[in-house]
Structure formats: C-alpha cells, structure tokens
PDB file as gemmi writes it, atoms N, CA and C in Angstrom:
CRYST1    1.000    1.000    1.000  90.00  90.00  90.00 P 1                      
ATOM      1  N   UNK A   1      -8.720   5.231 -14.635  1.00  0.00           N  
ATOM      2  CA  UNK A   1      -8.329   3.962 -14.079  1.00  0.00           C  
ATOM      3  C   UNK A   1      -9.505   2.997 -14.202  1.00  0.00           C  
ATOM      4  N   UNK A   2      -9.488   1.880 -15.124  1.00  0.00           N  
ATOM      5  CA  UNK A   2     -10.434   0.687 -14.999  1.00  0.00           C  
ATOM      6  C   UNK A   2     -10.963   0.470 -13.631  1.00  0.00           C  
ATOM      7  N   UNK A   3     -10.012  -0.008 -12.424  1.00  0.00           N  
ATOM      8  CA  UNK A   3     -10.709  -0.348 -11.543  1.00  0.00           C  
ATOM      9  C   UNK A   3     -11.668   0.818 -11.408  1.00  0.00           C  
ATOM     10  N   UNK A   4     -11.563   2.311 -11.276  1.00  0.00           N  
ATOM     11  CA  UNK A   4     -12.683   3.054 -10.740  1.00  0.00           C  
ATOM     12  C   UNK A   4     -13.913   3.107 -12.239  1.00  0.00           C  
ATOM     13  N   UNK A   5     -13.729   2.794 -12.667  1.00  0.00           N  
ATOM     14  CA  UNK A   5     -14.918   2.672 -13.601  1.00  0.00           C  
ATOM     15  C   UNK A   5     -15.643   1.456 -13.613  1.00  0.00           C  
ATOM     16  N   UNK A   6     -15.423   0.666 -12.893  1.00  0.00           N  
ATOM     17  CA  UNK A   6     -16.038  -0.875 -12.424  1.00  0.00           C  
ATOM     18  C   UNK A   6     -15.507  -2.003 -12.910  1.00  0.00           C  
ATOM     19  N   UNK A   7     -14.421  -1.959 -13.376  1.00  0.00           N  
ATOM     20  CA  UNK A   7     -13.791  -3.237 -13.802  1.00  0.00           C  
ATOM     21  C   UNK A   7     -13.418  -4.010 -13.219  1.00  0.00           C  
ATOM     22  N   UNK A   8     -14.539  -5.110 -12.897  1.00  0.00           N  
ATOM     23  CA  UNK A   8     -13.659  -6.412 -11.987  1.00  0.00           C  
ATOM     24  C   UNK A   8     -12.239  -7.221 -11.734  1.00  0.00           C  
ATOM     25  N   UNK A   9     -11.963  -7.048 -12.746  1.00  0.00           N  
ATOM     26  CA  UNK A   9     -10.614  -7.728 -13.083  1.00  0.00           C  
ATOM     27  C   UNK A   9      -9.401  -6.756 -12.678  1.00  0.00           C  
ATOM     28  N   UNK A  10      -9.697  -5.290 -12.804  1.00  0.00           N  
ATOM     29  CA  UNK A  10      -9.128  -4.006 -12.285  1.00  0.00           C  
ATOM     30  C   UNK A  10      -8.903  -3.948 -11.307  1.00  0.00           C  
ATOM     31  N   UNK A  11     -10.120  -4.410 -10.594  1.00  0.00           N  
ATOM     32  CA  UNK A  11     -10.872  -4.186  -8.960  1.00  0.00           C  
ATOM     33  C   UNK A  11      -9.554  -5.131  -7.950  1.00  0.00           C  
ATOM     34  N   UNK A  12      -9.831  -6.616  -8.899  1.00  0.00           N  
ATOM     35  CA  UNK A  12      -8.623  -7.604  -7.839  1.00  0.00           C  
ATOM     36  C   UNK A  12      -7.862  -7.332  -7.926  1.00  0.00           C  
ATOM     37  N   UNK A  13      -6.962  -7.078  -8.953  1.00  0.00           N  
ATOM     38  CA  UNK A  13      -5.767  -6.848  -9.624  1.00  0.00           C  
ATOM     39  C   UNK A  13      -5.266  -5.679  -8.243  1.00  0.00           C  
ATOM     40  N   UNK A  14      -5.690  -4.544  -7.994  1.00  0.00           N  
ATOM     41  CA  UNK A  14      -5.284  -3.644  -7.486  1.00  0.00           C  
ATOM     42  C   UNK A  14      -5.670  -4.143  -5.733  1.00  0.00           C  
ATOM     43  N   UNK A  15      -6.638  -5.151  -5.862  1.00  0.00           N  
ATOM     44  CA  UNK A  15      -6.658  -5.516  -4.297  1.00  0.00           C  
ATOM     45  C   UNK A  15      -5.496  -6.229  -3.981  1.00  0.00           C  
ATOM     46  N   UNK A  16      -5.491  -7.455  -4.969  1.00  0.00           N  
ATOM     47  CA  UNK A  16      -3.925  -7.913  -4.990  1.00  0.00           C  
ATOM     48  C   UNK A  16      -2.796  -7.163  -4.220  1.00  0.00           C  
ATOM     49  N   UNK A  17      -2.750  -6.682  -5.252  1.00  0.00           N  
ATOM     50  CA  UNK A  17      -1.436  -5.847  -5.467  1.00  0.00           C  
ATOM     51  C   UNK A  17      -1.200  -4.955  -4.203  1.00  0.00           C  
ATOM     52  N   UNK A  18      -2.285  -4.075  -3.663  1.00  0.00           N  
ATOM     53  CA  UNK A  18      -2.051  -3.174  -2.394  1.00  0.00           C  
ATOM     54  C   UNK A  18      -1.538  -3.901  -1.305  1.00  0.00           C  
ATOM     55  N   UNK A  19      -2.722  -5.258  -1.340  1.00  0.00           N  
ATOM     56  CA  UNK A  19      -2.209  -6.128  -0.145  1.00  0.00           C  
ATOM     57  C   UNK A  19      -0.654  -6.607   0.405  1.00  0.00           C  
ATOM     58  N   UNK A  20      -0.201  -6.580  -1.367  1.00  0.00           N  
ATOM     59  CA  UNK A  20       1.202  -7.827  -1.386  1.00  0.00           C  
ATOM     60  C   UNK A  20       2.274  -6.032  -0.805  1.00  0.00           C  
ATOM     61  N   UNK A  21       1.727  -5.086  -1.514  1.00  0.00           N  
ATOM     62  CA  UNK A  21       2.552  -4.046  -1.229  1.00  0.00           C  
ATOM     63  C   UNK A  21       2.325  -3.586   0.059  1.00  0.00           C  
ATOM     64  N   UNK A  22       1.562  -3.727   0.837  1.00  0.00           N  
ATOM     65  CA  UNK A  22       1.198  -3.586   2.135  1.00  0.00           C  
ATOM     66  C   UNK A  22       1.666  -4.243   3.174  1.00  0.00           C  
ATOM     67  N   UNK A  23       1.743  -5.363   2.791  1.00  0.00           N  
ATOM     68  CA  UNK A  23       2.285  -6.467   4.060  1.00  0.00           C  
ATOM     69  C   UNK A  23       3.883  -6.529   3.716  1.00  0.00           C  
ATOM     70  N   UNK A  24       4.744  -6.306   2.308  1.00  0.00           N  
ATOM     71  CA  UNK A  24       5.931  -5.911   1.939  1.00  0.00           C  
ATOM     72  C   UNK A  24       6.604  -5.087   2.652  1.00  0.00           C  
ATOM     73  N   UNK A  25       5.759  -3.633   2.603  1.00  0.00           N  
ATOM     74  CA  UNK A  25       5.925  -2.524   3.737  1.00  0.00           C  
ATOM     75  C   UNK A  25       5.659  -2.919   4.694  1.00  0.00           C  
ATOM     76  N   UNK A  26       5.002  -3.527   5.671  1.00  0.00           N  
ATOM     77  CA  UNK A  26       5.026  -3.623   7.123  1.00  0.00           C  
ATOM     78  C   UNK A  26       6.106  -4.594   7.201  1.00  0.00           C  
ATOM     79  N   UNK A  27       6.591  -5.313   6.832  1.00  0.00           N  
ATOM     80  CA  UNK A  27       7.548  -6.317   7.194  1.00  0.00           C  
ATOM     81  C   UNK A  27       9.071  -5.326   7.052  1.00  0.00           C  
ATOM     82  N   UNK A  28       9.119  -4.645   5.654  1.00  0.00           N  
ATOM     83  CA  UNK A  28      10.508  -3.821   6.015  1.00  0.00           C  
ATOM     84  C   UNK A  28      10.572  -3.148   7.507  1.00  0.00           C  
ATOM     85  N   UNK A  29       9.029  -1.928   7.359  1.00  0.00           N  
ATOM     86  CA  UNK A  29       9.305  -1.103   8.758  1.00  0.00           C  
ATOM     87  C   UNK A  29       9.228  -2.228   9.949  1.00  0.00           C  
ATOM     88  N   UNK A  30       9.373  -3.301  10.043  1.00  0.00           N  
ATOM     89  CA  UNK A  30       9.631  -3.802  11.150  1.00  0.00           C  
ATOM     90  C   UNK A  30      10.675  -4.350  11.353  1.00  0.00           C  
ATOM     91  N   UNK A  31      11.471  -4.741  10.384  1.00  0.00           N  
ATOM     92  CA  UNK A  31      12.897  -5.014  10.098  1.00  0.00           C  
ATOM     93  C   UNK A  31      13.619  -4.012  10.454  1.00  0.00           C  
ATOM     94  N   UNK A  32      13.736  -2.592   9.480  1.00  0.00           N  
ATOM     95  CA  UNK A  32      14.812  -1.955   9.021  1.00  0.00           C  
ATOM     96  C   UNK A  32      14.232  -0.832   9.508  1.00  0.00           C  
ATOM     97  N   UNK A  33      12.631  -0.360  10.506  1.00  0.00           N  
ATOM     98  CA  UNK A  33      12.422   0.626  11.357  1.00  0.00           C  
ATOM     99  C   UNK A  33      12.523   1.889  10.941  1.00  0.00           C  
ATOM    100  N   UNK A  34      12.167   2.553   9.477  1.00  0.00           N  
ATOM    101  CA  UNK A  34      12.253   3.289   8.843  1.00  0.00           C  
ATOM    102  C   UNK A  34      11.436   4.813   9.199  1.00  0.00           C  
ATOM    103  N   UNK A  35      12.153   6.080   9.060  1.00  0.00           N  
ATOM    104  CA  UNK A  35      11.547   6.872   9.644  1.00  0.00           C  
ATOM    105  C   UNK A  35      10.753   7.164   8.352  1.00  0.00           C  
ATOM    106  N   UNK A  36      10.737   6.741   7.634  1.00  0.00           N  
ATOM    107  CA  UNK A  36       9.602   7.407   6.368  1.00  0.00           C  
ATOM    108  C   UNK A  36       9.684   6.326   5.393  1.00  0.00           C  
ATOM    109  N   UNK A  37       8.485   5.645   4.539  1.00  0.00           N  
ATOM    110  CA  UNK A  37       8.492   4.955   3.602  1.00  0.00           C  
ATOM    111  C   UNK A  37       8.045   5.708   2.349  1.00  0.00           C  
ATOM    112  N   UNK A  38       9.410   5.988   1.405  1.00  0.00           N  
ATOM    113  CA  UNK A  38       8.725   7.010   0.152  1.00  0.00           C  
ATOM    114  C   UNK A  38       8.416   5.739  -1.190  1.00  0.00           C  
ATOM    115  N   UNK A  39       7.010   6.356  -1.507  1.00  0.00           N  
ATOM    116  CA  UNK A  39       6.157   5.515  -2.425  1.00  0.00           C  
ATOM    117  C   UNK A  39       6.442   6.244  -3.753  1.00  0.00           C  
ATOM    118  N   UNK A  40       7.135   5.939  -4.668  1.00  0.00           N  
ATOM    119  CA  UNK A  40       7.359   6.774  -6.059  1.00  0.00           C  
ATOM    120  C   UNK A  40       6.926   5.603  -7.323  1.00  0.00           C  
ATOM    121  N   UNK A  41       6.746   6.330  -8.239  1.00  0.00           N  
ATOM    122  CA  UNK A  41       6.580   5.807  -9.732  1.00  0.00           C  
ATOM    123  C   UNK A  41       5.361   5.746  -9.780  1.00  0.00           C  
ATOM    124  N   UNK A  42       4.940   4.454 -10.684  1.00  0.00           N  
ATOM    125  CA  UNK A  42       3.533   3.851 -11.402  1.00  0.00           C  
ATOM    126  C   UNK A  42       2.523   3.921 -10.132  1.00  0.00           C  
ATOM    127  N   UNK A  43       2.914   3.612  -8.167  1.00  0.00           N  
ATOM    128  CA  UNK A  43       2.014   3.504  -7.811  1.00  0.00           C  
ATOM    129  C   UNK A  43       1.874   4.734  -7.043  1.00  0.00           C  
ATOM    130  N   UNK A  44       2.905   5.413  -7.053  1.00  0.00           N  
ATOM    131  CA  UNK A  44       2.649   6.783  -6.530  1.00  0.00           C  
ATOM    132  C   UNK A  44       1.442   7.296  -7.866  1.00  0.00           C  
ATOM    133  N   UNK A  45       1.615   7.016  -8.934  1.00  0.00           N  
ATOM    134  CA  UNK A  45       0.582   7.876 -10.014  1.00  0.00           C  
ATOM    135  C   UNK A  45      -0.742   7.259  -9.493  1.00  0.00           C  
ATOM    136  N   UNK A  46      -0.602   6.464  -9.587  1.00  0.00           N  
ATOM    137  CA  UNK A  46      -1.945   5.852  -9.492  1.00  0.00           C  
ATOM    138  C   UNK A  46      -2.900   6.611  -8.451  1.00  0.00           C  
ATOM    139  N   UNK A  47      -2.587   7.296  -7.508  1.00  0.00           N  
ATOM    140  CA  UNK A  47      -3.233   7.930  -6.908  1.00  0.00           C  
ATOM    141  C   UNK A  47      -3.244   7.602  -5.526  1.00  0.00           C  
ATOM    142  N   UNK A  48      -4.620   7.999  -4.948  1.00  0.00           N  
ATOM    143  CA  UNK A  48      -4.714   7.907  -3.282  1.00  0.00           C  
ATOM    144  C   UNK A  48      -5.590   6.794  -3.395  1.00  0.00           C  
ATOM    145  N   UNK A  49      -6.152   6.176  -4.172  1.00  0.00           N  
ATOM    146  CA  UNK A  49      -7.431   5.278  -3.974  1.00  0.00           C  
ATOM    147  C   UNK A  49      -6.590   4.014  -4.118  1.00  0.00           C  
ATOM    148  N   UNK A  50      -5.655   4.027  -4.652  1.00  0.00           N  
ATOM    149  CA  UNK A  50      -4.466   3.178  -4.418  1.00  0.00           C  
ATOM    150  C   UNK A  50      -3.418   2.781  -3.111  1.00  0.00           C  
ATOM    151  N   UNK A  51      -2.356   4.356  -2.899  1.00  0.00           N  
ATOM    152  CA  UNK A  51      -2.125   4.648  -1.340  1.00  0.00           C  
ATOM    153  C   UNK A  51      -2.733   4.383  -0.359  1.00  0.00           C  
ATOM    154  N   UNK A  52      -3.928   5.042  -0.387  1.00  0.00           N  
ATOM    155  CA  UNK A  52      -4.540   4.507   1.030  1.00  0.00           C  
ATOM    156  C   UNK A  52      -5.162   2.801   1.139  1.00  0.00           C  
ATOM    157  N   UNK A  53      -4.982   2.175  -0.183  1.00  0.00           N  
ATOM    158  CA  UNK A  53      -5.413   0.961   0.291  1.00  0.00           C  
ATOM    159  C   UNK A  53      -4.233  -0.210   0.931  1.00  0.00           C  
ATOM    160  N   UNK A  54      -2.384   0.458   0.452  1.00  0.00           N  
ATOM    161  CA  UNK A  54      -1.529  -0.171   0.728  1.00  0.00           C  
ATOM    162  C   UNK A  54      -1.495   0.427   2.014  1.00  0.00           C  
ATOM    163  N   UNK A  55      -1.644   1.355   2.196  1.00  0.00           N  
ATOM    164  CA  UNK A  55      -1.320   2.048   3.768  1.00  0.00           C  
ATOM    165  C   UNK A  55      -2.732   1.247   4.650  1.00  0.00           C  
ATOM    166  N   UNK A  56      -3.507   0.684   4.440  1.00  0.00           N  
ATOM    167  CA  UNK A  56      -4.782   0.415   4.973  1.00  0.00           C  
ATOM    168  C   UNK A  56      -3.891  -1.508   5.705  1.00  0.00           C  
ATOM    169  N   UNK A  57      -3.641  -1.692   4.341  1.00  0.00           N  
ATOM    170  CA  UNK A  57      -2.882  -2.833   4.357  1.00  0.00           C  
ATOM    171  C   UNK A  57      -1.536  -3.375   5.303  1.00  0.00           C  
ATOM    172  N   UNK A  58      -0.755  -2.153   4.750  1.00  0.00           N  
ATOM    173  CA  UNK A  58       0.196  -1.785   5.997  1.00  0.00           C  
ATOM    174  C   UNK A  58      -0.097  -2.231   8.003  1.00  0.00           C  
ATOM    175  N   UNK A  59      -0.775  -1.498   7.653  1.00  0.00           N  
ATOM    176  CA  UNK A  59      -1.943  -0.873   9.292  1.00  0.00           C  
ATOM    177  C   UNK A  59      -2.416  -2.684  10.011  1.00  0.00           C  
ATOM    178  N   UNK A  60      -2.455  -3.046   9.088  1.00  0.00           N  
ATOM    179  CA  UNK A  60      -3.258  -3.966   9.263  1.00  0.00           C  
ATOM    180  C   UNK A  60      -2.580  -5.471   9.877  1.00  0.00           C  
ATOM    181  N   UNK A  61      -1.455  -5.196   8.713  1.00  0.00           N  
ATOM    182  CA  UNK A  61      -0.421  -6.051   9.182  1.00  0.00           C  
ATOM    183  C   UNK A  61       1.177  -5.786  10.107  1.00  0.00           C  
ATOM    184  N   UNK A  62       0.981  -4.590   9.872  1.00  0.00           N  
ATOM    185  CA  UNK A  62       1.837  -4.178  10.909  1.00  0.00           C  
ATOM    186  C   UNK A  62       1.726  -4.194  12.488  1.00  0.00           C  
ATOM    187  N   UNK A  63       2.301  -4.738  13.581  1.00  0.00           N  
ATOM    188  CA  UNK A  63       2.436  -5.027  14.453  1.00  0.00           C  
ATOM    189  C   UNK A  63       3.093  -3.682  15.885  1.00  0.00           C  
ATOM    190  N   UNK A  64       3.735  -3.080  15.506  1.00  0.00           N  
ATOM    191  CA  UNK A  64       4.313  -1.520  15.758  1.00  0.00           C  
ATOM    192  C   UNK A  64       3.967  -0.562  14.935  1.00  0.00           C  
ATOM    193  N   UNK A  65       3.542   1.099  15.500  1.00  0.00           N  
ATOM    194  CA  UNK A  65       3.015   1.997  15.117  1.00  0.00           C  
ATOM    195  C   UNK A  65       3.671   2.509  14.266  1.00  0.00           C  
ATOM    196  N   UNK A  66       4.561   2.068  13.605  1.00  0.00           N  
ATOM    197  CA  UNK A  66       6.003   2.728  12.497  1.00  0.00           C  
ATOM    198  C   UNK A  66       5.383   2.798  11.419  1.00  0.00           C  
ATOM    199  N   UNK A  67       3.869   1.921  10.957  1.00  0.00           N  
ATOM    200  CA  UNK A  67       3.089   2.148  10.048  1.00  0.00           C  
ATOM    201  C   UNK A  67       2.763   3.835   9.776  1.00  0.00           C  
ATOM    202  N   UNK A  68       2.751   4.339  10.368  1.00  0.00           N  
ATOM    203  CA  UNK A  68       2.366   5.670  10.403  1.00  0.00           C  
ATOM    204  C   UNK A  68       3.404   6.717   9.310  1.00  0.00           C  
ATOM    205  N   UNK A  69       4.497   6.332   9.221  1.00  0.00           N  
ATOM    206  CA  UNK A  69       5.210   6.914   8.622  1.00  0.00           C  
ATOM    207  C   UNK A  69       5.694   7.047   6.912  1.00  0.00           C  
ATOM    208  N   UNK A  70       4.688   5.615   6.465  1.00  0.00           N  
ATOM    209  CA  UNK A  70       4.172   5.232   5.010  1.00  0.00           C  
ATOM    210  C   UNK A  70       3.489   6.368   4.483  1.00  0.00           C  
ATOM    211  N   UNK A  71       4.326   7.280   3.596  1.00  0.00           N  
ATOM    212  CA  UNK A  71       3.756   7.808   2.851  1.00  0.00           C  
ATOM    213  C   UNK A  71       3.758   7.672   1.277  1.00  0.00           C  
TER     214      UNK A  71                                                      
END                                                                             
C-alpha cells in the first residue's frame, strides 16, 4: 500500500476517505441503529490500518455507543 510506504498523496487520500466513511457510518448507526456494521470489498482488503482509522472516525463522530458494533 503507497500510503504505508510514505506516499503523501496516499496518506490524504486514505485520510479522506476513512473520515467520509466514518462519519457515513456513524450517521447510519444512528439512524437505522444497527446491531453490526459489515465492512466488505476493496476496504475490507485494505486492511486494519485502514479499519481502524474509519472505526476511529466513527467513534468520533458518533454520538451513541452503537459505534462499537463497526466491524
């Protein structure tokens, strides 16, 4: 993965992106109160250095503890 090899442009791109997918997810589980959020495809591959930054994101903007259930 570029971003982990130091690629700046990698680096935002994926800060971007966790964020927009992060605050996406906290707004469903606060809507639609979901007992589990399943993460599949391109960003499930991508790994945990990915996951944990949308789940970080999540956390952050989520308002009720339902964050917890983002996997």
């Amino acid at each position: 993965m570029l971003a982990a090899e130091g690629d700046n442009d990698a680096k935002e791109i994926i800060t971007y992106t966790t964020d927009v997918l992060g605050r996406t997810l906290a707004n469903i589980a606060t809507i639609v109160n979901p007992e589990k959020i399943l993460i599949g495809g391109g960003v499930s591959n991508a790994g945990d250095q990915m996951l944990n930054k949308i789940k970080r994101h999540s956390r952050s903007t989520h308002y009720v503890e339902l964050v917890k259930s983002v996997n």
